[in-house]
Phi, psi and omega in degrees: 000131177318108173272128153280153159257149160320107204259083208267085171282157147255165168334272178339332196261310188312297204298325188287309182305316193284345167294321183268333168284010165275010187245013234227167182269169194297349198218134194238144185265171172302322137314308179294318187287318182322293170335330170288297199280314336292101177196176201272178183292307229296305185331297174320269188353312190295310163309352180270286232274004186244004185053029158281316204239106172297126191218159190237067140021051171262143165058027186067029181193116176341181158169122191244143184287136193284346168303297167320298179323319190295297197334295206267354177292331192279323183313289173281334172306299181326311198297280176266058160247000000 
């Protein structure tokens, strides 16, 4: 089984990951964003349904706007500085 790591960003690191992740397709699954961030799906999810992170229901499966994604990345870089 996969050990997450804490994903602590600072600016500086967030901004360098969001230069590469505007290259990324428009809608990201739920796995790709945990992965992103390293923290488990069950985590995202809580953040879709607690209305931190913004998601589309399609077919039975999440799909987060990459936009969001930048959005909550900024948030939180913000958050712990």
């Amino acid at each position: 089984m996969k050990k997450h790591i804490k994903y602590d960003p600072t600016a500086e690191i967030v901004e360098a990951e969001l230069q590469n992740f505007r290259q990324l397709k428009r809608f990201l699954t739920v796995k790709e964003v945990a992965d992103f961030f390293c923290v488990s799906v069950k985590t995202v999810r809580k953040w879709i349904h607690r209305g931190h992170l913004s998601a589309i229901m399609t077919d039975r499966e999440w799909k987060i706007p990459r936009t969001s994604v930048i959005e909550f990345a900024r948030e939180r870089s913000n958050f712990n500085s």
